[in-house]
Each structure stands twice: as structure tokens, then as C-alpha cells.
N, C-alpha and C positions, 0 to 999 in steps of 0.2 A: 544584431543577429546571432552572435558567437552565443550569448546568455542565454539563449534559446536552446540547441542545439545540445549541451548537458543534458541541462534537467527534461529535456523532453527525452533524451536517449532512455535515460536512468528511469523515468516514467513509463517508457514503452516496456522497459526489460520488468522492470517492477510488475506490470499487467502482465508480461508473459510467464513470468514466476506463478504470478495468479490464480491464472487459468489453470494451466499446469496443478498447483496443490489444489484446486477445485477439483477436480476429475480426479483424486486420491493420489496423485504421486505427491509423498512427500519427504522424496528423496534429497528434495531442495534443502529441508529444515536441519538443525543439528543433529547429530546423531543421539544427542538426549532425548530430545521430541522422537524420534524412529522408533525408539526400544521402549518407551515408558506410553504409548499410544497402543491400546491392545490393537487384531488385526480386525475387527469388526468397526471401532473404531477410525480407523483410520479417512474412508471417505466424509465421515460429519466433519471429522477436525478439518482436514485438509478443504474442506468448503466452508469453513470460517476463518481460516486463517486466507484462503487466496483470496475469500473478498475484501478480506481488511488490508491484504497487503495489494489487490484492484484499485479500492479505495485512496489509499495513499499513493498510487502510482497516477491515478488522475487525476486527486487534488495540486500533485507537484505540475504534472504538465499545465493544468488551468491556470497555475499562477506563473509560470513560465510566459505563455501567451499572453495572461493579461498583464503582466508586465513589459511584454514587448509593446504589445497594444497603445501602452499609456506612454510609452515612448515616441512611437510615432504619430500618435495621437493627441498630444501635448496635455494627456488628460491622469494627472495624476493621483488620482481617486481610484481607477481602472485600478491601479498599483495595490494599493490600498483593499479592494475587494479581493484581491488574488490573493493578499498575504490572511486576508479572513476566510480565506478556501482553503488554503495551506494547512493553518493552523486547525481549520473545523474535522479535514482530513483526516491529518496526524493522531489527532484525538479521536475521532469515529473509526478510526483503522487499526491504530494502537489498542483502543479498548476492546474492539471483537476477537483481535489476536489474543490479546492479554488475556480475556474470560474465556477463549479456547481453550487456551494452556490449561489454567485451572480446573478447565472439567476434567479433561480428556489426561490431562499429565498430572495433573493434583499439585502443579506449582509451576511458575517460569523456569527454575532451575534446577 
């Protein structure tokens, strides 16, 4: 139950970050991203960058669960599909943020 209780917090907060740069506040991101995001700008970016960091806040939680799951469920495949949600995430969340940056900032850094 403890391995649960992390990654689901850190999942939860990760969505609430989310939402938050979806609806344009994206006071959350570094202060590179603030200044180098003109202001008209600023709601597209922030609603692709919160759905990829949405994204990756709920692929964490789904493998959290399905790892509990395949614990008390003595089905360790379940494990296995979480860690292919994990990883589909990271990669589908990583890359919306990632091609954000580069429009709207003209580079990650």
C-alpha cells in the first residue's frame, strides 16, 4: 500500500500543475519559459504543455495502481502493462511539452 501513496500523490499534483498551465497560468514553468513565451502566446503553450504534463501525471498513477493490483492479485503481467503505460506516457507527455517549447520558445533552453 505505501508504493501506492507516492506515485499517486506526485500524480495527483502533476494533474493539478496541469490544469493550472491549461487555463494559461504558467507561472508553474521556469522563468525561461515566462519571458521567451510572447503574451498572446501564452494560453496555446500553457495547454500543451499541461496536457503533457496531465498525461504523464496519469500514466504515473495507472502504473502505480496496476502495480498494486498485480500485487494483490498475484498477477504479474498487470505489473508489466503499467510499466508499458508508464513508459507510453513519458514519451507522449515528454514529446507535447518538448514540440511546445520549440514553437512557442524556439528551444528547451
Amino acid at each position: 500500500m505505501e508504493s501506492l501513496i507516492i506515485p499517486v500523490l506526485i500524480g495527483i499534483i502533476l494533474i493539478v500543475l496541469g490544469v493550472m498551465n491549461r487555463k494559461g497560468n504558467i507561472d508553474t514553468l521556469h522563468s525561461y519559459h515566462r519571458k521567451r513565451v510572447r503574451e498572446e502566446d501564452r494560453l496555446p503553450f500553457g495547454r500543451k504543455v499541461g496536457t503533457g504534463t496531465i498525461i504523464i501525471g496519469c500514466a504515473l498513477i495507472a502504473k502505480a495502481c496496476l502495480e498494486f493490483a498485480a500485487g494483490q492479485l498475484k498477477m504479474p503481467v498487470m505489473d508489466t502493462i503499467g510499466s508499458g503505460i508508464l513508459i507510453a506516457g513519458l514519451a507522449a507527455g515528454f514529446a507535447i511539452i518538448i514540440r511546445a517549447m520549440f514553437r512557442y520558445n524556439k528551444g528547451v533552453f
